[in-house]
C-alpha positions in Angstrom: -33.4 -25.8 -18.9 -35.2 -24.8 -15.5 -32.9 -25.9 -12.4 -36.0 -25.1 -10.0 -36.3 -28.4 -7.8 -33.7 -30.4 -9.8 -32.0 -33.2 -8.2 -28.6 -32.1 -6.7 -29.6 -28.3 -7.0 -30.8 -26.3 -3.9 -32.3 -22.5 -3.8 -30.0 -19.7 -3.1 -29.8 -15.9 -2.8 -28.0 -16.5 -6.7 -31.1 -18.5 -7.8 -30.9 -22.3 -8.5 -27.3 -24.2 -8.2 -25.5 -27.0 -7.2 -25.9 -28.0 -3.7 -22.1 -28.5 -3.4 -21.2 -25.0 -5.1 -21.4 -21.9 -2.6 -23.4 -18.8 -3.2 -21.0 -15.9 -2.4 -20.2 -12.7 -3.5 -17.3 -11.3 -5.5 -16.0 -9.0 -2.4 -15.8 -12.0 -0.2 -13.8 -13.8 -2.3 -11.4 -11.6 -3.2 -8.4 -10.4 -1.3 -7.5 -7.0 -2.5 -8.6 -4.7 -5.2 -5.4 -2.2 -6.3 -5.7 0.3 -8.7 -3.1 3.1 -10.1 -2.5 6.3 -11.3 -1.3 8.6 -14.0 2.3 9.9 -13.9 2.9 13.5 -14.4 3.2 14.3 -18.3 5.2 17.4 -17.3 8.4 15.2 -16.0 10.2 13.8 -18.6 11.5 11.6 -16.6 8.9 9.6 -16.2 7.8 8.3 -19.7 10.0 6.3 -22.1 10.9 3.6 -20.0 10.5 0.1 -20.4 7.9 -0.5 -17.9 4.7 -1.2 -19.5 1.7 1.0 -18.3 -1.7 0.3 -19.2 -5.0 2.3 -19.7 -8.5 1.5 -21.1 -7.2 2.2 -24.5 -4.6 -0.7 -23.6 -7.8 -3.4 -23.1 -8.0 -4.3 -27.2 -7.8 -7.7 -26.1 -8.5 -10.2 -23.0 -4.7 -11.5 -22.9 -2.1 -9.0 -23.6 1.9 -8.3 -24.3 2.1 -5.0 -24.3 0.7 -1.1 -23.7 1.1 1.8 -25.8 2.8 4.0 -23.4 5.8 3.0 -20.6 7.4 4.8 -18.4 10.1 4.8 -16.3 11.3 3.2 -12.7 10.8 6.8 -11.4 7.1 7.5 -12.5 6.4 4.0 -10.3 8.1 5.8 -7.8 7.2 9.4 -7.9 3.4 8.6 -8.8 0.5 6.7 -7.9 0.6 4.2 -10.1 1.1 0.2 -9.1 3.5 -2.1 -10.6 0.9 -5.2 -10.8 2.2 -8.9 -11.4 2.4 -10.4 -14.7 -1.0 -13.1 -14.9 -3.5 -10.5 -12.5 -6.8 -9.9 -13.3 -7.2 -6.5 -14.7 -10.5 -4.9 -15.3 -11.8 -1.2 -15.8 -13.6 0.5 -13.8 -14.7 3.9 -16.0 -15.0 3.6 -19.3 -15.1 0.2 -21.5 -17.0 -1.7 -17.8 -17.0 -5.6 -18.4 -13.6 -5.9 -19.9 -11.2 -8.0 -18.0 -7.6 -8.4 -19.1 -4.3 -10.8 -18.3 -0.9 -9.1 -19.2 2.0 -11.5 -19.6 4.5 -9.2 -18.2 5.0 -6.9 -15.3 2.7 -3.8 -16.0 1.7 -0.3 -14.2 -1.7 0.8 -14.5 -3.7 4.1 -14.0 -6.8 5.2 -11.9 -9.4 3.7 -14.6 -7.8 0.6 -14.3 -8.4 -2.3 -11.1 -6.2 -5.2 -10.4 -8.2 -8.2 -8.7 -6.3 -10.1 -6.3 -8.9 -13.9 -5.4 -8.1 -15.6 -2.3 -7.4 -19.2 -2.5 -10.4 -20.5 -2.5 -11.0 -18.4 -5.9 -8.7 -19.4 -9.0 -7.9 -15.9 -11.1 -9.0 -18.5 -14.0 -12.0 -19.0 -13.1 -12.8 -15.7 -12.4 -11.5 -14.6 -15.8 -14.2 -16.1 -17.3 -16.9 -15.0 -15.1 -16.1 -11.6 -15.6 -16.7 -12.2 -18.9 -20.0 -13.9 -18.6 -20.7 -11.0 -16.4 -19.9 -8.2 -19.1 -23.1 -7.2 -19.8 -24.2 -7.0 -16.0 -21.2 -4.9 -15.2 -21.8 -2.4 -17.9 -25.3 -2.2 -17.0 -24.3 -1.0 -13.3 -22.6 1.8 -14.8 -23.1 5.3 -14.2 -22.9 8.5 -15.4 -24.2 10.4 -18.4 -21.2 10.5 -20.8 -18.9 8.1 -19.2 -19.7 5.4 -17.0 -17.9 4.1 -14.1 -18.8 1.7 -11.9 -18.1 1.7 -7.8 -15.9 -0.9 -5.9 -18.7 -1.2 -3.5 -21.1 -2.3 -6.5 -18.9 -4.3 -8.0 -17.8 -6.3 -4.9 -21.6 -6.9 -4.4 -22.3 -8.9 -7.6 -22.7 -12.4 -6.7 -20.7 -15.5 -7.5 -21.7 -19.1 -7.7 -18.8 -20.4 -6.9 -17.5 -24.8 -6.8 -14.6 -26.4 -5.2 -11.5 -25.6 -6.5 -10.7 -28.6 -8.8 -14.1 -27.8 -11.1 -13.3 -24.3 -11.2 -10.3 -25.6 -12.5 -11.7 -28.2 -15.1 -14.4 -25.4 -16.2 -11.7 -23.2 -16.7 -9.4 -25.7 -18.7 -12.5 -26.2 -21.2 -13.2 -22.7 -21.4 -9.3 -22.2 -22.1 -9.7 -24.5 -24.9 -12.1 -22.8 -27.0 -10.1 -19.4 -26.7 -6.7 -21.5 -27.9 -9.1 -22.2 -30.7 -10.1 -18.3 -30.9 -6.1 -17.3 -31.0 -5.4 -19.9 -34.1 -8.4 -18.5 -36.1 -7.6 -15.0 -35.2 -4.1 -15.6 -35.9 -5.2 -17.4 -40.0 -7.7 -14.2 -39.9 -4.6 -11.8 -39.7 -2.4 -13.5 -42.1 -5.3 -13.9 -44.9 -5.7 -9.6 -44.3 -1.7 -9.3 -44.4 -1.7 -11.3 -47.6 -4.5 -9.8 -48.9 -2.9 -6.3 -48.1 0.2 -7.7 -50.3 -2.1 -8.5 -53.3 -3.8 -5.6 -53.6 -0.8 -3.2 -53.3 0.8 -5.4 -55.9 -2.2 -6.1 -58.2 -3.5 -2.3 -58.5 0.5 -1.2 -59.7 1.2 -4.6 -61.9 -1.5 -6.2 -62.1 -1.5 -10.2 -63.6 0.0 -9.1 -67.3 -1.4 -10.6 -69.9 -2.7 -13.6 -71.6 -0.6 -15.8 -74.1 -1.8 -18.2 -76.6 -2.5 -21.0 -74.5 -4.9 -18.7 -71.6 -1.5 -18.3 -69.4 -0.8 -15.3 -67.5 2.4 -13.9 -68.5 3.7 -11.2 -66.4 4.1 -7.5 -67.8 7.8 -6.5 -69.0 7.8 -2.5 -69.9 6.2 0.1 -67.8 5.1 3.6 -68.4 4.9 6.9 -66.6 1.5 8.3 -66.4 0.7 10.9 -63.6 3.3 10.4 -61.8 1.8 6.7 -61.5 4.2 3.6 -63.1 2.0 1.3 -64.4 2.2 -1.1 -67.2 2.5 -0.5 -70.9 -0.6 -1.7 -71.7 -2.9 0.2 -69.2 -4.3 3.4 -69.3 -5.3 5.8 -66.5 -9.0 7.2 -66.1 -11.2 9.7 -64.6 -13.8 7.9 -62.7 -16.5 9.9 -64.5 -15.9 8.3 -67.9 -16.4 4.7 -67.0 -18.6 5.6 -64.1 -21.4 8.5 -64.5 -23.1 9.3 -61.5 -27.2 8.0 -61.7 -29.9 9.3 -59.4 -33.7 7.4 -59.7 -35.5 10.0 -58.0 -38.5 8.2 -56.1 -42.5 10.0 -55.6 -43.0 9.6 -52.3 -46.0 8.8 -51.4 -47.2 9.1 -47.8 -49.0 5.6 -47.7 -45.9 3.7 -49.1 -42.8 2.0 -47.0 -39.8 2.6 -48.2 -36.5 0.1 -47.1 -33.4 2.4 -46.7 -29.9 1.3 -47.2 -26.8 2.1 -45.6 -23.1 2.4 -45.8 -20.7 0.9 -43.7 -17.0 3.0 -43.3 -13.7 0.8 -44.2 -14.9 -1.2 -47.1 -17.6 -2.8 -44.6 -20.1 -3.1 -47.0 -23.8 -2.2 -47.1 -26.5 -3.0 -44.3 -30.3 -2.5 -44.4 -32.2 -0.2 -42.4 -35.9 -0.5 -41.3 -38.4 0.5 -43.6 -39.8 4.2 -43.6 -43.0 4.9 -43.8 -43.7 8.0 -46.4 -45.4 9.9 -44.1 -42.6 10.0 -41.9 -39.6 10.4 -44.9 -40.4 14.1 -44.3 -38.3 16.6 -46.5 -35.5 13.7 -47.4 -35.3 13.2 -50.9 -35.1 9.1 -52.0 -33.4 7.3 -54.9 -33.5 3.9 -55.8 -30.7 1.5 -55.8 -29.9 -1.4 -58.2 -27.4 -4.3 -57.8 -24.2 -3.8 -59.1 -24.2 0.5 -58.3 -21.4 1.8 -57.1 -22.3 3.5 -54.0 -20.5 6.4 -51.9 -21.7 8.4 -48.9 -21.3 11.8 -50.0 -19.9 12.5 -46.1 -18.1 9.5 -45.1 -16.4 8.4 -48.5 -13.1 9.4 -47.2 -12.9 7.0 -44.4 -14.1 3.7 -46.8 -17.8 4.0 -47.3 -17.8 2.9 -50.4 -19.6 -0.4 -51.6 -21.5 -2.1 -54.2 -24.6 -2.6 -54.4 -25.7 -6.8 -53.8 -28.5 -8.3 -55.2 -30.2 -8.3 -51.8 -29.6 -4.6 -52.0 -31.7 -4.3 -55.0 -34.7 -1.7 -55.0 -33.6 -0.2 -51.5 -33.8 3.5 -51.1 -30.8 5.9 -50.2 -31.2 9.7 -49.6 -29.2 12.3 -51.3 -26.7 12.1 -49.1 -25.9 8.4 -51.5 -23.9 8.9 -54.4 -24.5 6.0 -57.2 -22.7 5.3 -59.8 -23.1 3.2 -63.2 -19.9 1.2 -64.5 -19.7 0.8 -68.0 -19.4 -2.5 -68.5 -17.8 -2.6 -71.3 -15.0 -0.7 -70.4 -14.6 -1.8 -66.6 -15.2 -4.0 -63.9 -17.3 -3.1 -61.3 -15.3 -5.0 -58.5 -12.1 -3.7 -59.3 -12.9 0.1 -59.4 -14.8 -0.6 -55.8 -11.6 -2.6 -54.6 -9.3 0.3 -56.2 -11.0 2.5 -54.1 -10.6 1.2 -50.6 -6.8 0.7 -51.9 -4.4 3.5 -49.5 -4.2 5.3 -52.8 -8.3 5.2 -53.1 -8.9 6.8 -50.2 -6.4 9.3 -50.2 -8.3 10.2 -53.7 -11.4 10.1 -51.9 -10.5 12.2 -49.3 -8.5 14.8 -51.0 -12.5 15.1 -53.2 -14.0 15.6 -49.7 -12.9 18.5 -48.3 -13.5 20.4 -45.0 -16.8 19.7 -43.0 -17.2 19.6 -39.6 -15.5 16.6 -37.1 -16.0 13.5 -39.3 -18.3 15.2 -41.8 -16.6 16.0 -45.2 -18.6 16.4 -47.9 -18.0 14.4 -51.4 -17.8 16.7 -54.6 -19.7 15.6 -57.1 -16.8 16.9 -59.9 -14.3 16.2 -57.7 -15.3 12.7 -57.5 -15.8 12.3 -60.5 -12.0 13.7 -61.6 -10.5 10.8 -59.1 -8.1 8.7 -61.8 -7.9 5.3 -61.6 -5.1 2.8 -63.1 -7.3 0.9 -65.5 -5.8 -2.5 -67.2 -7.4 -4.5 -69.8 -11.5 -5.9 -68.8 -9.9 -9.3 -69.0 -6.7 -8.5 -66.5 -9.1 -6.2 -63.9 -11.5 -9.5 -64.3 -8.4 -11.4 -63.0 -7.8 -9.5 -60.6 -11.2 -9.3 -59.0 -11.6 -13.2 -59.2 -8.1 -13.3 -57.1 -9.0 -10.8 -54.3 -12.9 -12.4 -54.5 -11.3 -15.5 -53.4 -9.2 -14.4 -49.9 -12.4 -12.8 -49.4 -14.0 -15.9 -49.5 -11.4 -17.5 -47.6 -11.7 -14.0 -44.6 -15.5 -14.7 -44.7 -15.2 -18.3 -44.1 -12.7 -17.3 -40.9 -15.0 -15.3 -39.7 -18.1 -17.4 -39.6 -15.8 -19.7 -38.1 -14.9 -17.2 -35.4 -18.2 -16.2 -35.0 -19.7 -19.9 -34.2 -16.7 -20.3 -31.8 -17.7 -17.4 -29.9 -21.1 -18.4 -29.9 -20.0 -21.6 -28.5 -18.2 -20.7 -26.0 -21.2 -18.5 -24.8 -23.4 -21.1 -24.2 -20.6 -22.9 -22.4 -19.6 -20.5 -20.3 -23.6 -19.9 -19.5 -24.0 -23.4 -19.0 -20.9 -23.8 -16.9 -20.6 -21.0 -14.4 -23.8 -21.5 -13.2 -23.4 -25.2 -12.4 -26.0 -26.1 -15.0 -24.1 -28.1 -17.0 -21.4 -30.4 -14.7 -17.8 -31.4 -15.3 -16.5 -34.3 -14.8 -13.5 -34.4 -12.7 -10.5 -37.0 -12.4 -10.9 -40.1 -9.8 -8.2 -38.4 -7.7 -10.6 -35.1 -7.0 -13.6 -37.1 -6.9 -16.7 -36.5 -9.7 -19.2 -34.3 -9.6 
């Protein structure tokens, strides 16, 4: 919604705000800026304390416990590093701009780092959420080729609609409130992955047994020895190969015809659709077509995860060589549990031990190699079971996430809405109401 001539709202250097609110800038409300330093690694002495010291690779969150590295009451000392408050404003200023952090301890930081000290007419709360809203704008002010870094000058110069104390407060408290909501689904996120973890490393080695009589699952009672794997009595261990052969649909490329590529996410992240190519511009790349229900590897990133099935969406999509699918016989196996198998610890360290070599993360996929991976393969009906099982935390993770992800999109809007005064808050009869 336009603010332009709005009742209430008056023209400033920031655009369109309340008439009450203040158009300032970030350096003139702010009291100090600190930053750190790196301790010598060649003194011992410093590192393997208990004092927490942060760097961008610290910033995997927005309020944190802890740092991967400490060091000592000596580095703090001997270094130019700063001991910064527990509950200060931390942001970066090379590498990973627009992150801003809140430690709940004590903690030293480096040179990449920059504590933010507000004055009291700024509340650090506040401003933790307009550095987020800000994100995008402060990695866009970035420089430098490979890694950007922003100056203090720049960044004291962004500007900063800024109300009275008591709605910075109140805007604060409501943005607070959808991040406490964040944190709970975050936190039923995690355990859903730690009990999925469980299942799998329990359901690829026991499995669900078998059925009795009455369509119950009864547990399996002997175990066998099979490759150095102990499985149950009543499975059997595989090459891939035999209840997967490798398929290619070679596709006449014609230079007139478009031609939707798909691609492979790492990690067991599934498949994603490229833009269509145009014939003409497929050059020397050879295309195969892709049905639901292939098995699908890149033949250079297999041995981090990429490794999916093909959806029904997928269906007719186009892959180059460097796409490896394969057929499951039905009748032998189930599709979903050889791609779950797969992404299992044991999976991968198959995968990886078929991809030898290559350069940085390139290791290339052996055809024969792949298809020599063994799998631990229980009855159709028990790997049936054991698909349904793990289908259903999946569908519990993706409900989560589209949970989290309306949340965040949520608070987005509110925090657009909010910070620039475009949206009010109503405060209590002892502040007054705006």
């Amino acid at each position: 919604m336009s603010l332009v001539g709005k009742p209430g709202y008056s023209e400033t250097a920031l655009g369109w705000m309340p008439t009450d609110w203040t158009a300032t800038t970030l350096g003139d409300e702010v009291v100090s800026i600190v930053g750190g330093g790196t301790p010598s690694k060649e003194v011992a002495d410093y590192w393997g304390g208990n004092i927490p010291w942060a760097s961008v690779k610290d910033l995997v969150g927005s309020r944190l416990s802890k740092t991967q590295d400490y060091i000592t009451p000596q580095a703090i000392k001997g270094s130019a590093t700063n001991l910064i408050p527990a509950g200060t404003l931390i942001t970066p200023t090379r590498m990973a701009l627009g992150r801003v952090a809140i430690f709940d301890c004590d903690v030293a930081i480096n040179q990449d780092l920059k504590a933010i000290f507000p004055k009291p007419s700024l509340r650090k709360e506040f401003l933790f959420y307009w550095f987020q809203d800000n994100a995008e704008r402060i990695e866009a002010a970035g420089t430098g080729s490979t890694v950007k870094g922003i100056r203090l000058e720049t960044l004291r110069e962004f500007g900063l609609a800024l109300p009275s104390l008591s709605e910075q407060q109140k805007i604060a408290a409501i943005l607070t409130s959808m991040d406490d909501k964040l944190d709970v689904i975050a936190r039923q996120i995690e355990a859903t992955q730690t009990l999925k973890q469980g299942l799998m490393q329990t359901l690829f080695s026991r499995g669900v047994g078998t059925q009795d009589v009455s369509g119950q699952w009864v547990l399996h009672s002997e175990l066998k020895t099979v490759l150095s794997l102990d499985i149950p009595a009543a499975w059997d261990v595989v090459r891939l190969g035999d209840i997967a052969p490798l398929i290619r649909r070679p596709v006449e490329v014609r230079p007139d015809a478009t031609y939707p590529e798909l691609g492979l996410r790492s990690y067991g992240k599934g498949t994603f659709h490229k833009p269509a190519l145009l014939g003409s511009e497929v050059g020397n790349k050879r295309l195969f077509e892709i049905k639901a229900g292939d098995l699908l590897f890149s033949n250079v990133f297999a041995w981090e995860g990429a490794v999916a099935v093909a959806k029904p969406e997928d269906d007719g999509r186009y892959g180059s060589h460097r796409y490896i699918t394969c057929n499951v016989d039905k009748s032998l196996a189930d599709t979903s549990y050889i791609y779950r198998y797969l992404i299992t610890p044991a999976g991968i360290t198959s995968l990886s031990l078929a991809s030898p070599g290559g350069a940085g993360r390139n290791k290339t996929l052996g055809l024969s190699a792949l298809a020599n991976i063994t799998i631990p393969l229980p009855p159709l009906a028990e790997q049936q079971k054991v698909s349904q099982i793990l289908d259903g935390v999946d569908a519990k993770l993706q409900v989560l996430e589209a949970k989290q992800c309306a949340v965040k999109s949520i608070k987005r809007g509110l925090m657009q809405k909010l910070l620039t005064g475009e949206w009010r808050v109503k405060l209590d009869s002892s502040t007054g109401t705006t």
